[in-house]
Phi, psi and omega in degrees: 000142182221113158259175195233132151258164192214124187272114164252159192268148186201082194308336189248012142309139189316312207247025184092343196217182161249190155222114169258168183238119158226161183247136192226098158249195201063033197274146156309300173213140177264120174249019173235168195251111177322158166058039189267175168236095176260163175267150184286155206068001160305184190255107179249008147194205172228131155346111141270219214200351192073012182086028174088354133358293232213151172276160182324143130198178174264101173292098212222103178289185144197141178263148144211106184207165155280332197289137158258003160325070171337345165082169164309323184095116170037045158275178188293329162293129190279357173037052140069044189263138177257126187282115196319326172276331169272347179276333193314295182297334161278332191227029170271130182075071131261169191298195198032223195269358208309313186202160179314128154294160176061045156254167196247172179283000000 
């Protein structure tokens, strides 16, 4: 599992921003480092399998919490979780680093 934080802007947060979180598990292999810095687009792992559970696929959150606690996993509690299409479609082509350019809807 690899989470990412992510500072988004928000004037009327204290400190200007927020901090959302996405998370990418079931990965095979993590090609980043704790505490790493990424750049957009970089690659940070490859698709598993979970240890052969589950067919290839991505498990992919998106948080808005400070905690990095990763939870249980499809537990009962919403863990402070953002539905992955409304933050993608609200902060996708925004200025910086937010997110890749040129993804489509």
């Amino acid at each position: 599992m690899v989470i990412l934080a992510h500072q988004v802007p928000d004037a009327s947060a204290p400190m200007g921003y927020r901090v959302c979180q996405t998370i990418y598990a079931h990965l095979d292999e993590v090609l980043t480092q704790c505490d790493a810095v990424l750049a957009r687009g970089a690659q940070l792992g490859t698709v598993g399998t979970a240890n052969g559970r589950y067919l290839a696929h991505l498990h992919f959150e998106v948080r808005e919490s400070l905690s990095v606690y990763p939870g249980i996993g499809y537990a009962d509690a919403p863990l402070d979780r953002v539905p992955p299409e409304e933050f993608l479609k609200r902060y996708r082509g925004k200025g910086g680093d937010l997110l890749l350019p040129g993804m489509r809807e």
